[in-house]
C-alpha positions in Angstrom: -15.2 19.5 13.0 -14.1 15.9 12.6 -10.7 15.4 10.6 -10.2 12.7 8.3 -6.1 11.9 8.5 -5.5 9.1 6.0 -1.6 7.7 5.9 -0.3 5.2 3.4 2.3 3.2 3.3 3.9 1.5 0.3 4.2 -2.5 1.2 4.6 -5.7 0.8 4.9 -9.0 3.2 5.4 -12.3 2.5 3.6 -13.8 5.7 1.8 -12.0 8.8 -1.4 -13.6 7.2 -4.8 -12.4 8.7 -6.7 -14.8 10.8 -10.2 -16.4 9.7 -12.9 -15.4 12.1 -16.9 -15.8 11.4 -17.5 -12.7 9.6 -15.6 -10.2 7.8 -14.8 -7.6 11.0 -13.1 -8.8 13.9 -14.4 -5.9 16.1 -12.4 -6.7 19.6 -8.7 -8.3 17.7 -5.7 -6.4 16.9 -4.1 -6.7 13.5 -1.6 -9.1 15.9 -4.3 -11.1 17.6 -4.1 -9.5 21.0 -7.2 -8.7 22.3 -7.6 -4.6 21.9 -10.2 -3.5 25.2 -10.6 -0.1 23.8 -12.4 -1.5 20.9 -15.9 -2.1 22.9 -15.5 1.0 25.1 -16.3 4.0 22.8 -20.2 2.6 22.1 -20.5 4.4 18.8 -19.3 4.4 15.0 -18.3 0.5 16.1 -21.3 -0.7 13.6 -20.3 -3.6 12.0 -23.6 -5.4 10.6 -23.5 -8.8 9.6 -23.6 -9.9 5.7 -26.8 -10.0 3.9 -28.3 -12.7 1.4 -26.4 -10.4 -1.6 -23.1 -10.2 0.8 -23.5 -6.8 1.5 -22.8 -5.6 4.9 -24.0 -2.5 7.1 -22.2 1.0 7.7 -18.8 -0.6 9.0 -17.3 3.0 8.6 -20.0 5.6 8.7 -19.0 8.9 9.6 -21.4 10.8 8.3 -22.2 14.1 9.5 -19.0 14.2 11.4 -16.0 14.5 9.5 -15.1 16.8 7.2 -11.5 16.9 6.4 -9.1 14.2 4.9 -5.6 13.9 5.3 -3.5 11.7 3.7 0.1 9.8 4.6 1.5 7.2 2.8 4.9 5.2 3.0 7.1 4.1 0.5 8.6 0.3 -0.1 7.5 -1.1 2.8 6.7 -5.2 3.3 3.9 -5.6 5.8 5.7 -9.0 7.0 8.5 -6.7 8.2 6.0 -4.6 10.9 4.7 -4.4 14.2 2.1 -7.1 14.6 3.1 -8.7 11.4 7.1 -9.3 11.6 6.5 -12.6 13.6 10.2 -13.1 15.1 11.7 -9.6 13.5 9.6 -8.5 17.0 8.4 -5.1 17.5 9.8 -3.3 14.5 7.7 -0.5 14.3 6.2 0.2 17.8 4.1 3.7 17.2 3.1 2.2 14.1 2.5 -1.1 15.6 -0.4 0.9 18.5 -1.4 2.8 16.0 -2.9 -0.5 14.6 -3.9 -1.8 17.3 -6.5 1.0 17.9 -7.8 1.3 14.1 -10.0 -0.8 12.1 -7.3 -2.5 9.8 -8.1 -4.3 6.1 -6.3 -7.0 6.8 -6.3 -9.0 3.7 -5.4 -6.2 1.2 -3.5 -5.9 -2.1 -1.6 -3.3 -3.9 -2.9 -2.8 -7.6 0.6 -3.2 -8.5 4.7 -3.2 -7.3 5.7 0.3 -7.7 5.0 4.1 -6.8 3.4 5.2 -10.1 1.4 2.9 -10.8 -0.1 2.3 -7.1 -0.4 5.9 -6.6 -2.6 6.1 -9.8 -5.2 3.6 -8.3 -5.6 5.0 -5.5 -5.8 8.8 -6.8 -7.9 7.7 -9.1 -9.8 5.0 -7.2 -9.5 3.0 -10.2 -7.1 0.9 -12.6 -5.4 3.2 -15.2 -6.3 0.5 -18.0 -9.7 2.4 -17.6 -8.4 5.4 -19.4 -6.3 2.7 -21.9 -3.0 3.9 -19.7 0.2 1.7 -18.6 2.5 3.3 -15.9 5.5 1.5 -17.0 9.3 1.2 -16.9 9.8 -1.4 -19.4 9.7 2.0 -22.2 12.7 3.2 -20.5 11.0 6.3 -20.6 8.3 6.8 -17.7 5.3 9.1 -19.4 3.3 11.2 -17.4 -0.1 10.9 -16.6 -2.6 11.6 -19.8 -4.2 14.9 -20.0 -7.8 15.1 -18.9 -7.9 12.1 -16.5 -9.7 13.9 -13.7 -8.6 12.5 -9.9 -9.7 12.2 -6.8 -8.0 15.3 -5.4 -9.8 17.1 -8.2 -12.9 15.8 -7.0 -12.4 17.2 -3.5 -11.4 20.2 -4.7 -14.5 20.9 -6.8 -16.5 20.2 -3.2 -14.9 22.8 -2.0 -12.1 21.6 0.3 -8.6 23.3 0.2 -5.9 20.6 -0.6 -2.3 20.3 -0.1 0.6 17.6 -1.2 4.1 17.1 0.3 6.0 14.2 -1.3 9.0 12.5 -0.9 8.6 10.5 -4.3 8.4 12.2 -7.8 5.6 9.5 -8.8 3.4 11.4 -6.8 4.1 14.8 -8.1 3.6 17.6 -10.7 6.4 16.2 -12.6 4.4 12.9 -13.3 0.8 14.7 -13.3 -0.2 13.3 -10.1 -0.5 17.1 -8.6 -3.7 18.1 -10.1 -6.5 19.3 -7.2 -4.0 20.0 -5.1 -3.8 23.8 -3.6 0.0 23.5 -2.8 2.2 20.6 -3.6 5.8 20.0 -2.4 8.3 17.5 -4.0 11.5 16.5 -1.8 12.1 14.0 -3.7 14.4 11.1 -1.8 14.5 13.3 1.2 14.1 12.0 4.5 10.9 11.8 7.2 12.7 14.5 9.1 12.2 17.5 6.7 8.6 15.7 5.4 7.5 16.1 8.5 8.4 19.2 9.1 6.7 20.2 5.8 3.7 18.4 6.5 2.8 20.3 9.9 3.6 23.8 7.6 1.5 22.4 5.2 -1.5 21.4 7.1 -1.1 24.6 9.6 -2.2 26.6 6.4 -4.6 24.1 5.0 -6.2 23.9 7.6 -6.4 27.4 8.7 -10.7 28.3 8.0 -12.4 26.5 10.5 -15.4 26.1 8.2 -13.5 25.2 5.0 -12.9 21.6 4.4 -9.4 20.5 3.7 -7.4 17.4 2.1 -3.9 16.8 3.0 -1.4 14.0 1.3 2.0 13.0 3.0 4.3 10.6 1.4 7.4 9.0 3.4 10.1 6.8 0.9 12.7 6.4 3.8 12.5 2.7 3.5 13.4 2.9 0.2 16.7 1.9 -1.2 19.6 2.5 -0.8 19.1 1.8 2.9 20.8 4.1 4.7 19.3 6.0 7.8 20.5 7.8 10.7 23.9 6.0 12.2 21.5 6.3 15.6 19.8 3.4 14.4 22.0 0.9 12.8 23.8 -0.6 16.5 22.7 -3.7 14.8 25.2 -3.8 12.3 27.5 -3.9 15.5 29.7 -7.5 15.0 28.0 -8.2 11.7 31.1 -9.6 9.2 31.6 -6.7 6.4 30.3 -7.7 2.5 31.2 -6.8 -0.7 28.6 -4.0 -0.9 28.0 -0.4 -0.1 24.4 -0.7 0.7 24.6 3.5 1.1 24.5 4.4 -2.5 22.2 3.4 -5.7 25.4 1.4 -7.1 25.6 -0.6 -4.1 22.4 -1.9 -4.6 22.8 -2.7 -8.6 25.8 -4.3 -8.2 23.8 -6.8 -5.2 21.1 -6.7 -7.4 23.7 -8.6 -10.4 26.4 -10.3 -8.2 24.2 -11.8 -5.5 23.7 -15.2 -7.0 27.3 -15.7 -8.2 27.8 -15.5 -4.1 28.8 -18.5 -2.0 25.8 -19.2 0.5 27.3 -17.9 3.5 28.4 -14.8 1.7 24.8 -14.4 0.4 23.7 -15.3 4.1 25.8 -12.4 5.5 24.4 -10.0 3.1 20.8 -10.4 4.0 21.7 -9.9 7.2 23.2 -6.4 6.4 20.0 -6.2 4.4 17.7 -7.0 6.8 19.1 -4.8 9.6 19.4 -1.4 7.5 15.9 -2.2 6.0 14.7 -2.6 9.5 16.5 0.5 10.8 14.8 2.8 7.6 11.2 1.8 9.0 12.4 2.4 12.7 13.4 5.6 11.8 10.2 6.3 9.6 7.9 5.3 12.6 9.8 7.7 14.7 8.6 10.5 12.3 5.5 9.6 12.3 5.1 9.9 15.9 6.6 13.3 15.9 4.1 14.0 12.9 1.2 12.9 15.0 2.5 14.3 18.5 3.0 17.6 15.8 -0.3 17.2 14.7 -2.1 16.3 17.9 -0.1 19.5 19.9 -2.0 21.8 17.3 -5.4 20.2 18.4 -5.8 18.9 14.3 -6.0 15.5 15.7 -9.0 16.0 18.6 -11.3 15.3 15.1 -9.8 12.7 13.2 -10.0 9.6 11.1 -6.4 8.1 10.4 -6.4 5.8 7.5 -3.1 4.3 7.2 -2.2 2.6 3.9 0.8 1.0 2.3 1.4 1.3 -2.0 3.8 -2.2 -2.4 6.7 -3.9 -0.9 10.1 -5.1 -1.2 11.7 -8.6 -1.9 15.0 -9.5 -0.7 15.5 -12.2 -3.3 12.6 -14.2 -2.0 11.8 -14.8 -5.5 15.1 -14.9 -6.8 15.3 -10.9 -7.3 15.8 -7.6 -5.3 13.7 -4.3 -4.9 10.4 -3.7 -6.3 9.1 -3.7 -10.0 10.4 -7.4 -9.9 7.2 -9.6 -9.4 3.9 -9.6 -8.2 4.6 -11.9 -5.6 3.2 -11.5 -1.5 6.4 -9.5 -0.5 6.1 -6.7 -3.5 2.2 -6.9 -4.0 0.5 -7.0 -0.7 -0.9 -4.1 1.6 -2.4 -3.2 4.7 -5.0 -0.2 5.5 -6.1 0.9 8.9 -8.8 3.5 10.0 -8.6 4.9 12.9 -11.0 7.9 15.1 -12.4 8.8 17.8 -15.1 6.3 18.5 -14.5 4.0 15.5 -14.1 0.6 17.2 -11.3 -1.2 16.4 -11.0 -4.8 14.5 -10.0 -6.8 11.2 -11.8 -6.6 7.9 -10.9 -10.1 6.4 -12.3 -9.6 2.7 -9.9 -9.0 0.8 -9.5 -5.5 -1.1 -7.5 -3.3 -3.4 -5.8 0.0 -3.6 -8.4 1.0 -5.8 -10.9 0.9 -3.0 -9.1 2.8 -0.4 -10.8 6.4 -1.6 -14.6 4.7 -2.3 -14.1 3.3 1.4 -13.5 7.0 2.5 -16.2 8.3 0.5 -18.7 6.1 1.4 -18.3 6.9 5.2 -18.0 11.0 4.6 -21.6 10.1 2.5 -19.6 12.5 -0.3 -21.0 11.6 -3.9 -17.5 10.2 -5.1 -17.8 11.1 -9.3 -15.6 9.2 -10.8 -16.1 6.1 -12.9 -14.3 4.2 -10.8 -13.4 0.3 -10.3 -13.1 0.4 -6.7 -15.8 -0.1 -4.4 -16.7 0.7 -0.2 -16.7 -2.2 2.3 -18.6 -5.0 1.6 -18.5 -9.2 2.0 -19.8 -9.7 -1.7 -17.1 -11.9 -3.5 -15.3 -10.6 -6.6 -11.8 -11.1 -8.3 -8.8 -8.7 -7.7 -7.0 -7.9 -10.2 -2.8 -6.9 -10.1 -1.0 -5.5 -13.2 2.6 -3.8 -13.9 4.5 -2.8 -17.0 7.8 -2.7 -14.6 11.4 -2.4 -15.5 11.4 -6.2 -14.7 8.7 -6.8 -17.7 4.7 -6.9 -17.6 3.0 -9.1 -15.5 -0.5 -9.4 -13.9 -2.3 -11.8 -11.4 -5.8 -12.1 -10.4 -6.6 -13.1 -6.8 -10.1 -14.9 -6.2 -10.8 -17.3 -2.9 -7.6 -17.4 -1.8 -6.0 -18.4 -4.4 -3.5 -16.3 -6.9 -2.6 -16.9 -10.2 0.4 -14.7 -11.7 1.2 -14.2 -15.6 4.1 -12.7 -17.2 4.3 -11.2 -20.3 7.4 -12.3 -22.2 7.7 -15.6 -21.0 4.2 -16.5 -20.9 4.8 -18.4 -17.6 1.5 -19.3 -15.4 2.2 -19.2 -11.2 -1.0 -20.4 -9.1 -0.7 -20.3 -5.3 -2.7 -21.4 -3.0 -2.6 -18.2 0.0 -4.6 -19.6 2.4 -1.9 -22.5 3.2 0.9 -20.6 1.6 1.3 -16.9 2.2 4.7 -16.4 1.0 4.0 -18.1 -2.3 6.5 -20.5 -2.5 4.5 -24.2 -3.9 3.6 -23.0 -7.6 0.3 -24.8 -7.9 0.0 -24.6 -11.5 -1.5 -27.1 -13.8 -3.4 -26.1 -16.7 -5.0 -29.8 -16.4 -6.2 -28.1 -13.0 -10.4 -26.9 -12.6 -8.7 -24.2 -10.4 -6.4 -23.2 -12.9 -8.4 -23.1 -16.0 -11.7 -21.0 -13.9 -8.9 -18.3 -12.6 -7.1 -18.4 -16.4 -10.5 -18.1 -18.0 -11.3 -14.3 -16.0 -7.7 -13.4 -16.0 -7.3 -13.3 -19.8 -9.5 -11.1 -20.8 -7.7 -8.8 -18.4 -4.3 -9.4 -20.2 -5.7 -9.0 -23.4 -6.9 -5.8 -22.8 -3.6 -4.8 -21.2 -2.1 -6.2 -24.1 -4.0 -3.6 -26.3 -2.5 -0.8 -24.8 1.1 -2.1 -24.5 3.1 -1.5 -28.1 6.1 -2.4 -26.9 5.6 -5.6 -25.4 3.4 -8.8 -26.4 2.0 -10.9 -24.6 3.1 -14.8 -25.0 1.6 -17.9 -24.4 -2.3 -17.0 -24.0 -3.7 -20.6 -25.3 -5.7 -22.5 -23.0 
């Protein structure tokens, strides 16, 4: 029986761009560009196919007939230009998670649907943007509403095919206290605890999942360790060592909002020094999270659930440490809160780099597709293919409404109450720092012309907040 083990990460990154190659799967490179020699070895599931004249490709992951169970991980808050393969001179922050990569096939241009837990979580669970069922996930109400009544989700889906399911988070926006528990079995909230106890929850878990040979199971695991406030084990904070000391107590919530307001009024150097104490406990919570999930995978792999499995690792948004003037998440949907990364990895699934770029609603008809399961949702996302199409990123955040579409490289961002217009060139500038923008511009206008419509319907379902500045 073949296991399908997906994780998920929540991140962001502001650089660690993907390499351009001749088609959209790199079948032999590492997420890094090191040459993985594993990836040719295995001679099967490796299928890659080239595009056809409609931009479809062939069965890059086809699993069909051999898997049968899914299980889920995903990580909170974490920026993709801060890991193994992608922290460029940050070095090898996250080693297991880092080989782990290097032996999966990795979507290496993908996007987060949003900048925050709920709202990602409720793309992928439901493989499609909650505007389809006229729903905002938002902090700008003050008041965060749960999920509406009879919006069936993927879990449900499973369930109904008959596989057992089970849920351990470490975030209440994946729980039964926001409606994100429905379909599963069993589901355990910890919420803001660390990997250790998840992990240890997650092996109890899937040990009684997983306990009928013949009876399919789905399994979710959410990590938030690198979550603020920053503050792991003191085993991994030796960095801090010689450091100057700053005004803040980066080890509680009220650290963190009183950075969050007094940072500008800072003098340079003092702002310098903080980001360092930033950068090193922020480094030190996804350390200590790739530690657990070793252990989960040694935990895993010791009880043989592993022997049979597809890994999918994927990532629900970032974090900015003011590289657009703010802090945290739920800020902006700029490269270090808004994009992803996804891997797949099993036994004889070649390794490489799909460079299209794709979206968090995707990540369950991608899985679907390859277990040849009839996924019956309506949904927005799609499986794997080279055929071009706009992405589309939306929150209603405690930082205000905003929403970008991302179309041949290029990104256009809108925000609600101002009515300001961002457009950024990717390709040339990853971390989104040139603001393109020129409604004079073709480029511009085209991407302002698809993206409205998209606001406006937002718009609709948003009482609380309007939507400025939507002339040409």
């Amino acid at each position: 029986m073949l296991t399908l083990l997906i994780i998920a990460a929540c991140t962001g990154s502001g650089g660690g761009e993907s390499k351009p190659g001749p088609s959209p799967v790199d079948e032999t490179a590492a997420p890094d560009g090191e040459t993985d020699e594993s990836a040719d070895e295995t001679g099967e599931t490796g299928e890659t196919g080239e595009p056809s004249e409609t931009g479809e490709t062939g069965p890059v992951l086809d699993l069909r007939g051999r898997v049968n169970n899914v299980l889920m991980i995903s990580l909170d808050t974490a920026r993709r230009d801060h890991l193994s393969g992608y922290a460029g001179a940050l070095g090898d922050t996250t080693p297991n998670l880092g080989a782990f990569l290097e032996r999966s096939l990795v979507l290496d241009d993908h996007y987060s649907c949003s900048n925050w837990t709920y709202h990602a979580m409720a793309c992928v669970q439901g493989a499609r943007t909650p505007l389809e069922y006229d729903f905002v996930p938002g902090h700008v109400t003050r008041t965060i509403e749960p999920m509406p009544e009879g919006v069936r989700m993927v879990p449900e889906v499973l369930s109904e095919l008959g596989f057992r399911t089970g849920l351990v988070s470490a975030n209440k926006y994946l729980s039964e206290e926001i409606g994100l528990h429905n379909g599963f079995d069993t589901h355990t909230l910890v919420h803001n605890t660390e990997g250790e106890v998840v992990v240890d929850l997650a092996l109890e878990m899937v040990g009684e999942i997983a306990s009928e040979p013949d009876v399919p199971w789905y399994a979710h695991v959410h990590f938030i360790d690198p979550h603020d406030p920053y503050d792991p084990p003191a085993a991994y904070l030796g960095a801090l060592e010689g450091l100057e000391p700053i005004p803040y107590d980066l080890t509680s919530g009220s650290g963190y909002t009183q950075l969050v307001w007094g940072f500008q009024k800072l003098t340079p150097e003092v702002q310098e020094r903080v980001l360092q104490h930033v950068t090193v406990r922020y480094l030190a919570e996804l350390r200590y999270f790739d530690d657990q999930l070793q252990r989960l995978l040694d935990g895993l792999a010791e009880a043989g659930a592993l022997d049979d499995t597809l890994v999918v690792f994927w990532i629900d948004h970032g974090e900015q440490f003011f590289d657009h003037d703010e802090f945290g998440h739920t800020q902006s949907l700029h490269a270090e809160e808004n994009q992803s990364l996804v891997a797949f990895q099993a036994p004889g699934l070649a390794a490489g780099r799909w460079t299209e770029p794709t979206i968090h609603e995707d990540i369950w008809p991608i899985v679907f597709a390859a277990l040849g399961l009839p996924l019956e949702l309506p949904t927005t996302g799609r499986p794997l293919s080279a055929s071009p199409r706009p992405l589309y990123t939306f929150t209603g955040s405690r930082a205000g409404a905003s929403m970008a579409i991302i179309e041949d490289g290029q990104k256009l961002i809108y925000e609600w109450e101002s009515g300001g217009r961002e457009l950024y060139d990717r390709g040339a500038d990853p971390k989104e720092e040139e603001d393109l923008y020129d409604s004079e511009d073709a480029t511009s206008q085209a991407l302002w012309a698809l993206l409205l419509p998209e606001i406006q319907r937002a718009d609709d379902v948003m009482p609380y907040v309007d939507a400025v500045g939507l002339e040409p």
